[in-house]
C-alpha positions as CSV (number, residue, x, y, z in Angstrom):
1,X,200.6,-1.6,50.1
2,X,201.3,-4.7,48.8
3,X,201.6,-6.2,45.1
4,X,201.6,-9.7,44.3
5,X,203.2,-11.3,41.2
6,X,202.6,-14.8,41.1
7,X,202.6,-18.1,43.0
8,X,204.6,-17.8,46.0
9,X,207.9,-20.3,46.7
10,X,207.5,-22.0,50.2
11,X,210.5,-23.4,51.9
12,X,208.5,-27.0,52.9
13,X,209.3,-29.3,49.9
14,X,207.1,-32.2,48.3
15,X,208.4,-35.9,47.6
16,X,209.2,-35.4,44.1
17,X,211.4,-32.4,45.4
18,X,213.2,-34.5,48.3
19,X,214.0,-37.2,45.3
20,X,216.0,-34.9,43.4
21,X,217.9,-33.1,46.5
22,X,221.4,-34.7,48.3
23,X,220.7,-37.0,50.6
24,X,222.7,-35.6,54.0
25,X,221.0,-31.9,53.5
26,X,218.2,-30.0,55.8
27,X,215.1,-29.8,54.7
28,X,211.3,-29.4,56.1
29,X,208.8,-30.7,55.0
30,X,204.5,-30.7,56.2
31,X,201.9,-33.3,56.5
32,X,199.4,-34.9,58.4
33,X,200.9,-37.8,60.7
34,X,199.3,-41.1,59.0
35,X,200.5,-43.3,61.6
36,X,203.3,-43.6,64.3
37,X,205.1,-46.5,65.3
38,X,206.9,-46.7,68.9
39,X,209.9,-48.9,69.1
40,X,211.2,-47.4,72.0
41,X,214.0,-45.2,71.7
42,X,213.3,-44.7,67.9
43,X,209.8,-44.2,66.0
44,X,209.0,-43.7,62.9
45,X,206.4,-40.9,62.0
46,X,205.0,-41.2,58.8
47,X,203.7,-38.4,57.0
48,X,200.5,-38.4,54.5
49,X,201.0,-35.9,51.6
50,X,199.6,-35.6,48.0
51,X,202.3,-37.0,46.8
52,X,202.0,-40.2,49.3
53,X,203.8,-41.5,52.4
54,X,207.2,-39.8,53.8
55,X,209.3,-42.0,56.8
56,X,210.3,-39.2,59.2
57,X,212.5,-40.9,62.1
58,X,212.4,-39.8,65.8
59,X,215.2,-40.6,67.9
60,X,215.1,-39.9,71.6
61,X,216.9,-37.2,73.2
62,X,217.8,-35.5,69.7
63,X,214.6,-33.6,68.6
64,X,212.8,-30.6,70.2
65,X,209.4,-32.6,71.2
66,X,207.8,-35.0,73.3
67,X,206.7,-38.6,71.2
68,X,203.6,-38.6,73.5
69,X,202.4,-35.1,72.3
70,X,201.8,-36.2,68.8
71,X,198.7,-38.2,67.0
72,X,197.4,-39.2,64.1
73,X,195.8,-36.7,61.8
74,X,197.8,-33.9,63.1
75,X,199.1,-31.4,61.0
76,X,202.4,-30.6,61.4
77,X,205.8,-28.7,60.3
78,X,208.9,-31.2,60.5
79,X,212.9,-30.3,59.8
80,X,215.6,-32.6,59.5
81,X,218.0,-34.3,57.5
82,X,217.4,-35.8,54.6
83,X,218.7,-39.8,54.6
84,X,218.5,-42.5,52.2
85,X,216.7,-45.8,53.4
86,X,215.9,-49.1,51.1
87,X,213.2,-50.0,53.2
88,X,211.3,-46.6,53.4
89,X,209.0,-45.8,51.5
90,X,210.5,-44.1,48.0
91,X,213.6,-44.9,49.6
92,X,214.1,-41.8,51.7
93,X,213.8,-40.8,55.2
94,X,214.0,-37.0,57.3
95,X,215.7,-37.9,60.5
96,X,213.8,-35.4,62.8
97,X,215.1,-32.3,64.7
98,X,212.2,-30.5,65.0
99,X,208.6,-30.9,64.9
100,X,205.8,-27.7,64.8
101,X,202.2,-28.5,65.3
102,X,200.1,-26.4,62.9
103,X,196.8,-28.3,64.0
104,X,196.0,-31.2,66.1
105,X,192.7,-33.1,65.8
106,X,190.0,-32.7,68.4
107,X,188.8,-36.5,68.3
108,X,191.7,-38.6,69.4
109,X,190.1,-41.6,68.0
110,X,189.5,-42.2,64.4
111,X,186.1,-43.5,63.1
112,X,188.0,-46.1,60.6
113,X,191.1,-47.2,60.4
114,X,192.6,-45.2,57.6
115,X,196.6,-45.9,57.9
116,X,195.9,-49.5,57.5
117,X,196.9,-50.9,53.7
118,X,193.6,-52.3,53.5
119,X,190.0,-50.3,54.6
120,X,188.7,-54.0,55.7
121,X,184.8,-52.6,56.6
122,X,181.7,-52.5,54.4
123,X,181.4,-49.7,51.5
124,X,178.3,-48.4,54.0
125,X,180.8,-47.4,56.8
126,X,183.2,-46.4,54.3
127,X,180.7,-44.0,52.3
128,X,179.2,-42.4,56.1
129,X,182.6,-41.4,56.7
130,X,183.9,-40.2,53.3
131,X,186.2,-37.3,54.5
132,X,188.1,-39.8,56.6
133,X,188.2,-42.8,54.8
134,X,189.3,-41.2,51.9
135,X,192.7,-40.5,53.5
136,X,193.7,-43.9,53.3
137,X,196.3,-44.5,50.5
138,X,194.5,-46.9,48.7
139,X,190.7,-45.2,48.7
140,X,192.8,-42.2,47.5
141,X,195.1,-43.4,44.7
142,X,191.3,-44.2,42.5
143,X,190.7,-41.0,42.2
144,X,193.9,-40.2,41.5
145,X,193.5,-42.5,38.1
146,X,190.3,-40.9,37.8
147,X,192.2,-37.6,37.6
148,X,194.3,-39.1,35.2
149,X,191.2,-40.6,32.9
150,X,189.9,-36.7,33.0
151,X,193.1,-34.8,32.4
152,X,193.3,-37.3,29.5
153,X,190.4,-36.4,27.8
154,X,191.0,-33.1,28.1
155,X,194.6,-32.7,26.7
156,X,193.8,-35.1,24.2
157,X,190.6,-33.6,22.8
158,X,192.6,-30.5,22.8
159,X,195.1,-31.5,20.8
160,X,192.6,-32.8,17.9
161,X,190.8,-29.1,17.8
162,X,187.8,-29.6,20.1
163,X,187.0,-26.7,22.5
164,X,185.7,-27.1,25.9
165,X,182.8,-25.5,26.7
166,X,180.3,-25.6,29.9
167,X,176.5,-26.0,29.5
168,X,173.4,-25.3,32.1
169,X,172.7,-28.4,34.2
170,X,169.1,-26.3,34.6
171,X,166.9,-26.8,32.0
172,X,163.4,-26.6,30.3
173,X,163.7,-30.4,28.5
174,X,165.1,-33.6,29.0
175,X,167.7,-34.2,26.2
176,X,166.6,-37.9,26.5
177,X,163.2,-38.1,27.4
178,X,161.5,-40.6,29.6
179,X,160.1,-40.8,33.0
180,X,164.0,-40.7,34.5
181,X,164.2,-37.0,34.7
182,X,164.6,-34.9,38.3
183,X,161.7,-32.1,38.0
184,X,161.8,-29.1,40.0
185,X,160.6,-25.5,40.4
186,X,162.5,-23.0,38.8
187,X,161.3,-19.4,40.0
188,X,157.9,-20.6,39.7
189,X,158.1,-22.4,36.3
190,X,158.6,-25.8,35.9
191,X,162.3,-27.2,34.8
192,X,164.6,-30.3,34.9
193,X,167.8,-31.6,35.7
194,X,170.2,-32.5,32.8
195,X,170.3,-35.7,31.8
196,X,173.1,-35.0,29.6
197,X,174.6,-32.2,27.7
198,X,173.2,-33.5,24.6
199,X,171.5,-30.5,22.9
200,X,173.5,-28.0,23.7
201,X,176.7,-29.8,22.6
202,X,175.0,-30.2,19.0
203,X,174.0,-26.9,19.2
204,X,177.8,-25.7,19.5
205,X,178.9,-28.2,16.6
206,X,177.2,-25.1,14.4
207,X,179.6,-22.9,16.3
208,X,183.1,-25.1,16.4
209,X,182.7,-27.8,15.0
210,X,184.0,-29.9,17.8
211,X,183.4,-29.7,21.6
212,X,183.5,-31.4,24.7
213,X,182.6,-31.1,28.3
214,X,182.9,-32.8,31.8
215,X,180.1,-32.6,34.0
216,X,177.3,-34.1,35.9
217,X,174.5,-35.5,34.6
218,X,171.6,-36.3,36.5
219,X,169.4,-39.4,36.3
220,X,166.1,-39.8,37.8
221,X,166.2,-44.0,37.8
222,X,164.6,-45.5,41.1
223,X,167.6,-48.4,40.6
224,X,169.8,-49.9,43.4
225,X,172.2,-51.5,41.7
226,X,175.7,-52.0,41.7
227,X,176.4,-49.7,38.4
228,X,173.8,-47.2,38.3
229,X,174.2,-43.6,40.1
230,X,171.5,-41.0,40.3
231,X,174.2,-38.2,39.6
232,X,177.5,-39.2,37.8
233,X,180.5,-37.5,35.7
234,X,180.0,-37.4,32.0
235,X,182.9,-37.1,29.5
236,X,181.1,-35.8,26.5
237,X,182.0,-35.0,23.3
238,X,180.3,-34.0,19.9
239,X,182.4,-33.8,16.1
240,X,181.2,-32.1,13.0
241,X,182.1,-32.9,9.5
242,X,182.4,-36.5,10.0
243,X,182.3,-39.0,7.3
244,X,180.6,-41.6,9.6
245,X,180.0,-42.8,12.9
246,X,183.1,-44.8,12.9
247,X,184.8,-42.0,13.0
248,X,183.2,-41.3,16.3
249,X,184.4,-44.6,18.0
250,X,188.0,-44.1,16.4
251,X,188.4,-40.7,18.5
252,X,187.3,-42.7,21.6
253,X,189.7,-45.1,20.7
254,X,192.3,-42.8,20.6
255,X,191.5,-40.9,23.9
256,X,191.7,-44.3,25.5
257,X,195.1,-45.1,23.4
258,X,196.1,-41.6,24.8
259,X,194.5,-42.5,28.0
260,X,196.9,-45.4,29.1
261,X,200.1,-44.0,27.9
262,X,199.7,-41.0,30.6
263,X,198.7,-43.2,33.1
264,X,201.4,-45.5,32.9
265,X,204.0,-42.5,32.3
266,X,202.8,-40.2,35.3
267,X,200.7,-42.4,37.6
268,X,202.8,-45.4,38.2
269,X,202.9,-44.9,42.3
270,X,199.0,-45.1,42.0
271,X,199.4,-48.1,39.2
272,X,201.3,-49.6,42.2
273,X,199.2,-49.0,44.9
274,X,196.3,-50.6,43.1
275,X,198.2,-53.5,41.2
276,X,196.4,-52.2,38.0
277,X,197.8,-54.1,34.9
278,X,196.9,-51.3,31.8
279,X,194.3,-52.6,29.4
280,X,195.3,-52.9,25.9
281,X,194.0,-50.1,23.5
282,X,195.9,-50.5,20.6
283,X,192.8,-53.1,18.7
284,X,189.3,-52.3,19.5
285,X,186.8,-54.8,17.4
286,X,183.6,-53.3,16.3
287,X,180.7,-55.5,15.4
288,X,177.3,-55.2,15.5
289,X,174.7,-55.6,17.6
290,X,172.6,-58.7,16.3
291,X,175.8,-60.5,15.2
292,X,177.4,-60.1,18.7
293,X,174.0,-60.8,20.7
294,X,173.8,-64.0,18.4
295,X,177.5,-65.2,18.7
296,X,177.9,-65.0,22.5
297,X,174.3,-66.5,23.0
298,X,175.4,-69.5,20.9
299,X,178.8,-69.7,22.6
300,X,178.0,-69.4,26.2
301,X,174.6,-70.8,25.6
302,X,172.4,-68.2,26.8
303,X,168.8,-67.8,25.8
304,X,167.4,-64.0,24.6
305,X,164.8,-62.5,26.1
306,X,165.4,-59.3,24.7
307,X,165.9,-58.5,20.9
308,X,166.2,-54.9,21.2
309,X,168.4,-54.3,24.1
310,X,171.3,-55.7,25.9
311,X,170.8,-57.2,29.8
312,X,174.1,-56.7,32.2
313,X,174.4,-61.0,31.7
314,X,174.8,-60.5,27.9
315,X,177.1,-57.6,28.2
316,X,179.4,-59.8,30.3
317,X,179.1,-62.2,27.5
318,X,180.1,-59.9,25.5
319,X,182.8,-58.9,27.1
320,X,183.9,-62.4,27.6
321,X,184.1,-63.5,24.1
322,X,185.8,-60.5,23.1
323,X,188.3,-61.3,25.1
324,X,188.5,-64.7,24.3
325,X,188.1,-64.4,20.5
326,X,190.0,-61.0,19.9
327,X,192.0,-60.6,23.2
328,X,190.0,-57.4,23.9
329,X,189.1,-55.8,26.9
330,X,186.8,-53.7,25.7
331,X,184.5,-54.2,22.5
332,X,182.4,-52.0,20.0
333,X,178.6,-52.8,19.9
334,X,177.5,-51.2,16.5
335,X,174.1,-50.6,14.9
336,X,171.3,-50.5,17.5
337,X,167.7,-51.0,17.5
338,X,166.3,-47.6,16.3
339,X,163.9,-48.0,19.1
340,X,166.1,-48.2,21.6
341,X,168.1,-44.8,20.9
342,X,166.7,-41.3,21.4
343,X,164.8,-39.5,18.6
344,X,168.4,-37.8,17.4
345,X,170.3,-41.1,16.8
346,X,170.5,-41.2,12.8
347,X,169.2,-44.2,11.3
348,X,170.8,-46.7,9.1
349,X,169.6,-46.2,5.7
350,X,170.2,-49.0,4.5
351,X,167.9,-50.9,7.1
352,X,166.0,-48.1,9.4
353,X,165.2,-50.6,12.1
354,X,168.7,-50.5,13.0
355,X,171.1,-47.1,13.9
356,X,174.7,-45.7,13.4
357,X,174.9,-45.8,17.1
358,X,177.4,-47.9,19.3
359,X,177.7,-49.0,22.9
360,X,181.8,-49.6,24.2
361,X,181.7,-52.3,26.3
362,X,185.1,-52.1,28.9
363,X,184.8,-56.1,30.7
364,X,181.6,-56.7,30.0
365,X,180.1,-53.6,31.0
366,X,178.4,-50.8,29.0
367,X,180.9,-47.6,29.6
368,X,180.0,-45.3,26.4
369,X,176.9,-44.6,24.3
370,X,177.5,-42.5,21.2
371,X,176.5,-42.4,17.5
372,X,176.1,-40.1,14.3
373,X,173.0,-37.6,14.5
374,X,170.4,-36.6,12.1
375,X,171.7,-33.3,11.2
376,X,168.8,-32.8,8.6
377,X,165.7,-30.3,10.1
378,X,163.3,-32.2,8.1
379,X,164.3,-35.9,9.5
380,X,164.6,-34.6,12.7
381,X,161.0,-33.1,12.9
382,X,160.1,-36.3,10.6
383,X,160.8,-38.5,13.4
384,X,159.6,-36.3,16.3
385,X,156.6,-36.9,14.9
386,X,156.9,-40.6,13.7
387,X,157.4,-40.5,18.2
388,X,154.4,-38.5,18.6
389,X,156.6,-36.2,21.1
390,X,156.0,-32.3,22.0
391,X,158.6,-30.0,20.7
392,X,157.7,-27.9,23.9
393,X,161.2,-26.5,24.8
394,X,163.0,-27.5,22.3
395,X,162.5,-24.6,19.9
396,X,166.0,-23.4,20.2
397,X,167.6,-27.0,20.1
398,X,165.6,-26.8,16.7
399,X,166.2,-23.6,15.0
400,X,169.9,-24.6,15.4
401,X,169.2,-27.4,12.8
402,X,166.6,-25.1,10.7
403,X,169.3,-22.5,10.0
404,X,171.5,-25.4,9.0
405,X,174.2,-28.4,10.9
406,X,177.2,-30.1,9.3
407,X,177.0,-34.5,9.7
408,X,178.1,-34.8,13.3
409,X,178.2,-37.1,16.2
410,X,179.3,-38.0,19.4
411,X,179.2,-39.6,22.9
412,X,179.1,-40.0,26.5
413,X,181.6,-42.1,29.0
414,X,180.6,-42.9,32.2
415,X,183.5,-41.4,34.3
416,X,183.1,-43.4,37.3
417,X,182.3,-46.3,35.9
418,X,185.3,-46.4,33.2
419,X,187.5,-45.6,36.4
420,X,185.4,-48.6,38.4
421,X,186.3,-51.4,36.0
422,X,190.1,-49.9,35.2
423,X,190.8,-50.4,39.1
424,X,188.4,-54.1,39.0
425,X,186.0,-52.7,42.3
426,X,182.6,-54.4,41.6
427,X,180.5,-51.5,43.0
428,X,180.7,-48.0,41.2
429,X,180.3,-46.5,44.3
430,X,183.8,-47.5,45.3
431,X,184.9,-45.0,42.3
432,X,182.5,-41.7,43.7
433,X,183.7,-39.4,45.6
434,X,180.6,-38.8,46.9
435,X,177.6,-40.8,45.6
436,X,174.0,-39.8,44.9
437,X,171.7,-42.9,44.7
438,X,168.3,-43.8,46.0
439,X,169.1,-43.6,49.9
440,X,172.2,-41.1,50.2
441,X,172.3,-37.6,50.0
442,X,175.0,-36.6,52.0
443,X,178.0,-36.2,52.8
């Protein structure tokens, strides 16, 4: 019989441990051997841990194992002395005594070149090899800021009274509606992937007043281009009791405000790693839609073709004059065309052609959609029908607003592609772990 009582102390330490122990002491450590370089008498194993790259030294004729017996990948169990070194990297070193193989790789040879600084091979090879080439230090540390964008908007929502909740990904209705919706059999009916959380986070403003959720969304959109996914990671959130939908973009604002602090407090190795200069989130203009679409097109001297909607070029416009006029990264887009947001947007009353809806632009590139709600069951049904759409499985999304909703509103940020244009990559691929677009479906 055997009771256990918690999480269990192991005698291997991690790199933030080694940092704060004497340097002259025994320690072991474990990792998988990133690379070895042979000078002769002396090598230097480095080790690949979460925490990044350890220098272990191996001087002939003083450790317990053969050089030639170890290769990359391996797992392995090293004990030593802990050293300072300048030159290593975080400025410590194990000199080795001995050295326990825990598992050694059957494939001597690996498919890319993964201790290399640089993965300099095509995003294809790269994306067929996933496991591997996500070892290398670089491929890694993104989602390591990704991590960081997430665990943001968690402890921040948190800390301004949302609760997190978890909603099917199975369902009987698009929340948007449209031809780009995954259909499949469910048990012999028919049913749909989310597109988004939408109605069951409105839904549970009647119960909380504010929630959030991270999850994937699924979009059926026959595109191949370099920022569209077929499945990505939503950060939604939804806010009762609001006095407008400014109040909506001012809680993004400060998740993003939030946002950068912890990155540059608790991710500065991955900062490093990645040369990533923090944008500024202290300022975010707001402006709206036909304004901005009519500024930049005068400005950079671009012709519109469409009135009602923004193309990538004008985004990038956008993005360009706000940061030449306002020294902003990213930019509000405010008031779009009704007929352009779903039925649920709320409409501007003082010009109904137009919505309390906004787009967040992050360098010229659309990374949020959100807006107030119509929270009235009247309106709502008002403009189902105005759309001359079916109410076919929405009947719960509707008694919820029949038994009475508060003003509320919310959004959606594209995880990936926030993390995409944070890091610069050009392909929103770079910033998957493991994409689903047109062609790929594995790993």
């Amino acid at each position: 019989m055997k009771f256990l009582t918690g999480v269990s102390k192991q005698d291997t330490m991690e790199i933030s441990e080694l940092l704060k122990a004497k340097a002259g002491r025994q320690v072991k450590v474990s990792g998988a051997i990133h690379t070895i370089r042979d000078m002769g008498t002396v090598a230097f194993v480095i080790l690949r841990k979460r925490e990044g790259l350890l220098q272990c030294v191996y001087v002939k004729g003083n450790t317990d194992f053969r050089l030639k017996d170890l290769q990359e990948e391996a797992a392995v169990e090293v004990e030593g002395i802990l050293m300072e070194n300048e030159k290593a990297p975080n400025k410590i070193e194990i000199q080795m005594k001995t050295l326990t193989v825990l598992s050694m790789p059957e494939d001597g040879m690996l498919p890319l070149p993964v201790s290399k600084w640089k993965l300099n091979t095509s995003l294809e090879a790269k994306l067929n090899y996933r496991p591997i080439s996500l070892r290398n230090i670089r491929e890694r540390a993104r989602f390591r800021i990704q991590e960081g964008l997430t665990r943001a908007f968690r402890d921040f929502l948190y800390s301004q009274g949302f609760t997190e909740i978890h909603t099917p990904k199975i369902g009987a209705k698009g929340a948007e509606g449209g031809a780009n919706i995954f259909k499949l059999q469910y048990f012999h009916r028919p049913a749909v992937l989310a597109q988004s959380p939408q109605f069951y986070k409105q839904m549970m403003v009647g119960v909380f007043d504010r929630v959030f959720e991270t999850g994937p969304v699924f979009r059926a959109e026959k595109h191949n281009t370099k920022r569209h996914l077929n499945e990505y990671t939503s950060l939604d959130l939804e806010m009762g009791y609001i006095d407008s939908f400014e109040d909506i973009m001012a809680m993004e604002t400060g998740y993003l405000k939030y946002a950068m602090e912890l990155l540059e407090a608790e991710y500065k190795r991955e900062l490093q790693i990645l040369d990533i200069t923090l944008p500024k989130t202290e300022r975010i203009p707001a402006v709206r839609f036909s304004e901005i679409k009519e500024k930049a097109a005068k400005k950079y001297g671009h012709k519109m073709r469409n009135p009602f909607d923004l193309e990538p070029e004008e985004e990038q416009l956008i993005g360009r004059y706000a940061k030449e006029e306002w020294g902003s990264d990213f930019v509000f887009v405010t008031h779009y065309p009704s007929k352009k947001r779903p039925f649920y947007a709320m409409d501007d009353p003082e010009d109904a052609r137009y919505t309390l809806s906004f787009d967040l632009l992050f360098d010229g590139m659309e990374i949020t959609t959100g807006g107030q709600r119509i929270h009235d069951y009247q309106m709502l049904m008002d403009k189902i029908a105005a759309r001359g759409m079916e109410t076919d499985g929405m009947e719960q999304y509707l008694s919820a607003f029949r038994h009475g909703m508060p003003p509320h509103g919310g959004l959606g940020i594209g995880l990936e592609r926030l993390t995409m244009k944070l890091v610069g990559e050009e392909n929103v691929r770079e910033t998957t772990l493991f994409p689903r677009d047109l062609s790929r479906l594995d790993p």
